[in-house]
C-alpha positions in Angstrom: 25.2 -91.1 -10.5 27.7 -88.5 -9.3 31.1 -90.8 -8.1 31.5 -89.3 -4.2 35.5 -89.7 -2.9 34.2 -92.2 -0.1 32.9 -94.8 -2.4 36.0 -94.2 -4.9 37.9 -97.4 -6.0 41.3 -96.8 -3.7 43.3 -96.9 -6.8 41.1 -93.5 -8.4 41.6 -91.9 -4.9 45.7 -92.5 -4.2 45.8 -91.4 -8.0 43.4 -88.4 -7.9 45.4 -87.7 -4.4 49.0 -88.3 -5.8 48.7 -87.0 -9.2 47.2 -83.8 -7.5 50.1 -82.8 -5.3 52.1 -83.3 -8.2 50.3 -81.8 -11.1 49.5 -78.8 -9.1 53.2 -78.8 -7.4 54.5 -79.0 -10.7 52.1 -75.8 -12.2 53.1 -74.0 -8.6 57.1 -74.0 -9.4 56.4 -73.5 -13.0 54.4 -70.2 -12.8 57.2 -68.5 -11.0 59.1 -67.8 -13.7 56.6 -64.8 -13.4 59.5 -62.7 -11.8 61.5 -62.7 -14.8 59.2 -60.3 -16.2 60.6 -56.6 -15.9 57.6 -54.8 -16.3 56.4 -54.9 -12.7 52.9 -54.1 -13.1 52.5 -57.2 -15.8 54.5 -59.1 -13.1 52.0 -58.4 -10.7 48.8 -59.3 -13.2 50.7 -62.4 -14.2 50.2 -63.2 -10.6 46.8 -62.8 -9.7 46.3 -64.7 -13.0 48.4 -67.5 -12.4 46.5 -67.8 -8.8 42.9 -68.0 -10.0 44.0 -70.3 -12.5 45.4 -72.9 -10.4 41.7 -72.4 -8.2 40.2 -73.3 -11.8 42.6 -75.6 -12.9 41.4 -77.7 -8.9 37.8 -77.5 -9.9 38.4 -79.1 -13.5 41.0 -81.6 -12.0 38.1 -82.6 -9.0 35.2 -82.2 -11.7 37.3 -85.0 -13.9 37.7 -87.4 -11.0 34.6 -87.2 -8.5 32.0 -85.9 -11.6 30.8 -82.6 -9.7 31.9 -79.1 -9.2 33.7 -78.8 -5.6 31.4 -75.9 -3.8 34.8 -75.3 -1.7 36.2 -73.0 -4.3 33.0 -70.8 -5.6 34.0 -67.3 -4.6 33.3 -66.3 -1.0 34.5 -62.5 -0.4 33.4 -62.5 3.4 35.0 -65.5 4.7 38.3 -64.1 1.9 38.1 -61.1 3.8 37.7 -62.8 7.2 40.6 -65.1 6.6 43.0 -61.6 5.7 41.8 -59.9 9.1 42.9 -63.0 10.8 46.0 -63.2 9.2 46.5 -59.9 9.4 45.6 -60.1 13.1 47.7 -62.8 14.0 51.3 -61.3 12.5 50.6 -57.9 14.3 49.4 -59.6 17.8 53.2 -61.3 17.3 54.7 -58.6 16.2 53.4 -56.8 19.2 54.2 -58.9 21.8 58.2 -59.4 20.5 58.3 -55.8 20.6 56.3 -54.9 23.8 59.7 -57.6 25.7 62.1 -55.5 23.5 62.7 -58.0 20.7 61.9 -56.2 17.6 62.5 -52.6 16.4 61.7 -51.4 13.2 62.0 -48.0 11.5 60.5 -47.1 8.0 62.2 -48.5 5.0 60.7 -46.0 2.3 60.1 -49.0 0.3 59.7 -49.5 -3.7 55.7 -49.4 -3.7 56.0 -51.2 -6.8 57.6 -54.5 -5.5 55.1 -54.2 -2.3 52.0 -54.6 -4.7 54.5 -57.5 -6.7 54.9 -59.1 -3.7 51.3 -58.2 -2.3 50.0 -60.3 -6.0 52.9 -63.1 -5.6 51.3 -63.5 -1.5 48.2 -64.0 -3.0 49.4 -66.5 -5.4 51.5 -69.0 -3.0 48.3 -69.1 -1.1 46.2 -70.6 -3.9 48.6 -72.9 -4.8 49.7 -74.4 -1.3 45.7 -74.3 -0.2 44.6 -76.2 -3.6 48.1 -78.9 -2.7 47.6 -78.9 1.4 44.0 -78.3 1.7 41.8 -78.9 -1.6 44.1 -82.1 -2.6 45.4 -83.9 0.2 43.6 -82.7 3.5 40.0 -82.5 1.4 40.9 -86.4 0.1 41.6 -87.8 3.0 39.2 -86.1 5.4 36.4 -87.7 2.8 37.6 -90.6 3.0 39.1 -91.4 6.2 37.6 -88.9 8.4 38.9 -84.9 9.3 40.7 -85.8 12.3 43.5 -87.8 9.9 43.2 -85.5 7.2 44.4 -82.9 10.0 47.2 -85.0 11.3 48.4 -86.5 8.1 48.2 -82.7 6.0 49.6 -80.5 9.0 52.9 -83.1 9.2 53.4 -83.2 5.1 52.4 -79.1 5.1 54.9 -78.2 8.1 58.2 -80.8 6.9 57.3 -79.8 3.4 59.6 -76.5 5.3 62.7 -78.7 5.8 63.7 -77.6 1.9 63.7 -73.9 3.1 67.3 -72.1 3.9 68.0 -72.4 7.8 65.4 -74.7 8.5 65.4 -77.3 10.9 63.4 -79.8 12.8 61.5 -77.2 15.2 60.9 -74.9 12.8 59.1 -77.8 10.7 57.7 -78.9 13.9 56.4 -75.4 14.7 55.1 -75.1 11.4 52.8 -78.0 11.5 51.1 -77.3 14.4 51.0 -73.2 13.8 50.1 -73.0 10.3 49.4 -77.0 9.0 46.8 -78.0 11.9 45.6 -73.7 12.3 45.2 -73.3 8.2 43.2 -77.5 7.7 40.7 -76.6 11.1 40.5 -72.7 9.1 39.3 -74.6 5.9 37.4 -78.0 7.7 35.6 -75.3 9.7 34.3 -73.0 7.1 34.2 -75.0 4.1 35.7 -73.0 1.6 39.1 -72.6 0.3 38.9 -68.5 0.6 39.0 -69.0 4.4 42.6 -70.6 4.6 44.0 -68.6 1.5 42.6 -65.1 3.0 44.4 -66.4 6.4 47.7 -67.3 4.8 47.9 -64.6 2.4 47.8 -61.8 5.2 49.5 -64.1 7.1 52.8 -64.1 4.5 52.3 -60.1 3.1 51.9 -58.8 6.9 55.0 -61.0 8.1 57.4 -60.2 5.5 56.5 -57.2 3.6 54.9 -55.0 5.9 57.0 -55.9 9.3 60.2 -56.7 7.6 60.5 -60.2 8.9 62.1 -63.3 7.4 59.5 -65.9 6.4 60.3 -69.4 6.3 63.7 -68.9 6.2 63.5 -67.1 3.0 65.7 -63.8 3.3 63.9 -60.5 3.5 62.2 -58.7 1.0 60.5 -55.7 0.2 59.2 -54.2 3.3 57.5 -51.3 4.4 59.8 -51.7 8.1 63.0 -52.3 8.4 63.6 -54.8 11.2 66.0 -56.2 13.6 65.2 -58.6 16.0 67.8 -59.2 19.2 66.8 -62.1 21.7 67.1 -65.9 22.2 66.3 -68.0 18.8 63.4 -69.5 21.1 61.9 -66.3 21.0 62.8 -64.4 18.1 62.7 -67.6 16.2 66.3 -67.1 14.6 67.5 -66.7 11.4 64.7 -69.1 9.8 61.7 -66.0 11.0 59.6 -65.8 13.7 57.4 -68.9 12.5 59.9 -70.6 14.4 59.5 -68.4 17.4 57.4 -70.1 20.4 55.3 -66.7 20.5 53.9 -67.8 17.0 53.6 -71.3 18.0 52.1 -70.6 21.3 49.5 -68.0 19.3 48.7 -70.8 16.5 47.9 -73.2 19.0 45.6 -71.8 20.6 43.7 -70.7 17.1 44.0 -73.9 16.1 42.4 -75.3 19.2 39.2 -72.3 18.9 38.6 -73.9 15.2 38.7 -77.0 16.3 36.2 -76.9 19.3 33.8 -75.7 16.6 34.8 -78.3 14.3 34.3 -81.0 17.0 30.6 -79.2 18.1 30.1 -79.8 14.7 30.1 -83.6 15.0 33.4 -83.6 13.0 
């Protein structure tokens, strides 16, 4: 008989949930030593690698524990794709709105294409990892067990302060995170029931923000961008020097795609 996470002992679920986060933490910091590689395309391979491995390494660590294969991670290429055109969608709708009030300017940065396709494959790879922690670990295990509405509230809150560790952040910009991307990115993956859908979203989400619009993300320093940026304007807006996930635009706009996921979560008897 196939062991299911609701009839778990408690002790196999906090260790399964624990051990998770920290196995898969643990493999997510250690696979970065991917950019000391000079060879850029081999940097970027390494990459793509290292995030389909950690999606395998999550089907072996659930298949170990709960004695079936998770369905969540089998390959889905539409709702991939949907989740990139949201993403996508999202950073140029907030893009355009800072610079239709005269917040952002940009002019072409005749970028190193090679670090765009490094940092295109290292985008790709930080969502894996933080969609197997947030979403296939610790919002998947507690929404089995306890139900998807505290699997929402517990995973946005650990996802969005999980930020407080990044340069310049600070208690809005973790508080703007959780609800923006923690509760937007759990009701993404509750709602279609697939991993792709959240890692497509965050993915575009990270690539469009900092490496094709020039932005800071997270706090992190820019990088390799297609646009040069500068963004003048109240911190409120422009979301200041920890990137415009801290603006209220992005919050405002996360909200409300939050809320559309859920309403169809919640028509789904959630």
């Amino acid at each position: 008989m196939e062991l299911q996470v609701k009839t778990m002992p408690i002790w196999k679920w906090i260790l399964e949930l624990v051990m998770g986060v920290v196995i898969f933490l643990i493999v997510y910091v250690s696979a970065q030593v991917a950019f000391m590689i000079e060879e850029q395309w081999l940097e970027s391979f390494v990459f793509i690698i290292a995030g389909m491995a950690i999606i395998g390494l999550f089907q072996l660590w659930t298949r170990g524990f709960e004695k079936e294969w998770r369905k969540d991670t089998a390959s889905h290429p539409r709702k991939l794709c949907g989740g990139i055109a949201i993403g996508t969608l999202y950073f140029c709708v907030v893009t355009g709105i800072l610079a239709a009030i005269g917040a952002y300017r940009a002019s072409y940065a005749s970028p190193h294409w090679e670090m765009i396709v490094v940092n295109l494959c290292f985008n790709f790879f930080v969502a894996c990892s933080e969609e197997v922690i947030f979403r296939g670990v610790l919002f998947r295990l507690i929404d089995e067990r306890f139900g998807c509405w505290w699997a929402m509230g517990v995973s946005s809150l650990v996802f969005g302060f999980s930020h407080m560790f990044q340069p310049e952040a600070t208690v809005w910009s973790s508080i703007a995170i959780t609800v923006e991307a923690g509760l937007l990115l759990g009701a993404a993956y509750r709602y279609a029931g697939t991993l792709w859908f959240p890692i497509g979203i965050h993915w575009a989400w990270n690539f469009t923000q900092g490496n094709v619009f020039g932005l800071v993300v997270s706090g992190g320093g820019t990088e390799e961008s297609i646009m040069n940026a500068t963004l003048t304007g109240p911190d409120l807006i422009t979301g200041g020097s920890f990137g415009t996930e801290a603006s209220v635009i992005t919050t405002t706009l996360g909200c409300l795609l939050s809320g559309l996921f859920i309403y169809l979560i919640k028509h789904r008897k959630c």
